[in-house]
N, C-alpha and C positions, 0 to 999 in steps of 0.2 A: 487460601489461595487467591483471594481477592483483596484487588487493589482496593485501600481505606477510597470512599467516595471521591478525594479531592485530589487525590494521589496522581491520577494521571496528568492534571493542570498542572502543581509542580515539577512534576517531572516535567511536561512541554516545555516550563518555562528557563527550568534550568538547563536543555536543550537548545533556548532561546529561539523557540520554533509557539507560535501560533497556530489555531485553527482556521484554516483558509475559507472561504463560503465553499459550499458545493458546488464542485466544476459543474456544468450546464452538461447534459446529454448529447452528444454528439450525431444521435441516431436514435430511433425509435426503441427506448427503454427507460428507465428512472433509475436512478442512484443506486437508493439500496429498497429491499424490501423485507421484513419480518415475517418469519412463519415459526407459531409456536415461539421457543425461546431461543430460535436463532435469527438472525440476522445476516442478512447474504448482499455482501456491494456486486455492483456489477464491475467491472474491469476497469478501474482508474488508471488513468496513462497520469504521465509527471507534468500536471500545470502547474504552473509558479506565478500567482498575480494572473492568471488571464494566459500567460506564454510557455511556454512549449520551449527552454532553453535548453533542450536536450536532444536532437534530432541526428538519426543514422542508426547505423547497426556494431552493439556491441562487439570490437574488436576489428574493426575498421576504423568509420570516424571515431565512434565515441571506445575511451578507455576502460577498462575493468573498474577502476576507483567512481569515474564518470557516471557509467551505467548503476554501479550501488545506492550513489546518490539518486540514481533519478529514480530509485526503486523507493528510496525514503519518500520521495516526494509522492511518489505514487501512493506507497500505505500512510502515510499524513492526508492525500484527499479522501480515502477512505475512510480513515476514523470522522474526518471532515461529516461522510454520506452519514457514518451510524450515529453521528450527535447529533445529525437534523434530525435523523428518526426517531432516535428513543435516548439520545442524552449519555453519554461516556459515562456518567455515573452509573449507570444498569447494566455496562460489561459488567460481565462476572469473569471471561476469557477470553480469548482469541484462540478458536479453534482450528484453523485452517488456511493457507495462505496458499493460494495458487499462481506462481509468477512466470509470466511468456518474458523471451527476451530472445529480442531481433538480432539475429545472430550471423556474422559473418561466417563465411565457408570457414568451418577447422575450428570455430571458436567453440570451445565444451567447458566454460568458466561461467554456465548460467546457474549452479548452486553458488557461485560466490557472489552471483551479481544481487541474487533475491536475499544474500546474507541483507542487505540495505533496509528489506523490509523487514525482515525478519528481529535484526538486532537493535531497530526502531523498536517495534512493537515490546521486546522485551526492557528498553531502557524506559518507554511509555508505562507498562503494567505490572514490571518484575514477572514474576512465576507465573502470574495470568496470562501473559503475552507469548509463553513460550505454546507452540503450535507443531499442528500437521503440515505438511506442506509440500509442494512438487514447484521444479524448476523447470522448465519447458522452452525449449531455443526451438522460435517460429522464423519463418522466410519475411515477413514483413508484421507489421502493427500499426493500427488507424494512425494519422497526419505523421507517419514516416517516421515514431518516437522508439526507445531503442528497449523500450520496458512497460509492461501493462500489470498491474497486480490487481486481486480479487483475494477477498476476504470474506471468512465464515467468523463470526462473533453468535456466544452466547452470553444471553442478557435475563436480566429478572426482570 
């Protein structure tokens, strides 16, 4: 069930997607942190380069398609936190993905929106990347972005 060591960088690359640096903290917390053989990010919102091109609430400003991608963006800063920590090659899985999305009054498409991360993770790891997971439509999310994702990784 585990991705060959290098598997996951091919995969990024034929994605044509990079590992971003680690977004900076925005509040009193770190990245990610290890306990035991798992791996816990804290809530990546969707930076891209340093910005934030994603801003409102799922189903107002931003579109269903919109919002997916920003959920990509958001589980790409994540794998981003677990390489500073312990290196994509020590996935062994992606155990659990928790996705908020800022959700306009009536909007109830937040399992389609966290599909973004979700179907990231499994084009990243294959079988490994398929996961536990909850979609959660909040009233708001830090600097007003329309998606926050948080990921449980186990590693060797």
């Amino acid at each position: 069930m585990t991705a060959p060591a290098t598997q996951w960088q091919a995969n990024l690359d034929k994605l044509g997607l990079t590992l971003p640096e680690v977004a900076a903290p925005v509040a009193a917390y770190i990245p990610a942190v290890q306990s035991g053989s798992l791996v816990y990010t804290s809530g990546q919102i969707p930076f891209v380069k340093g910005e934030l091109p994603w801003i409102g609430k799922a189903g107002a400003e931003i579109s269903l398609d919109e919002a997916a991608k920003a959920a990509e963006a958001c589980a790409l800063n994540a794998l981003a936190a677990i390489h500073a920590l312990v290196g994509l090659d020590n996935v062994v899985r992606i155990v659990k993905v928790t996705g908020f999305v800022a959700s306009a009054p009536g909007f109830t498409d937040q399992p389609l929106v966290i599909n973004g991360a979700s179907e990231f993770f499994g084009a990243v790891f294959g079988d490994a990347g398929v996961h536990a997971r909850a979609a959660v439509g909040v009233a708001e999310l830090p600097k007003g972005v329309p998606v926050e994702v948080e990921v449980i990784a186990e590693v060797r």
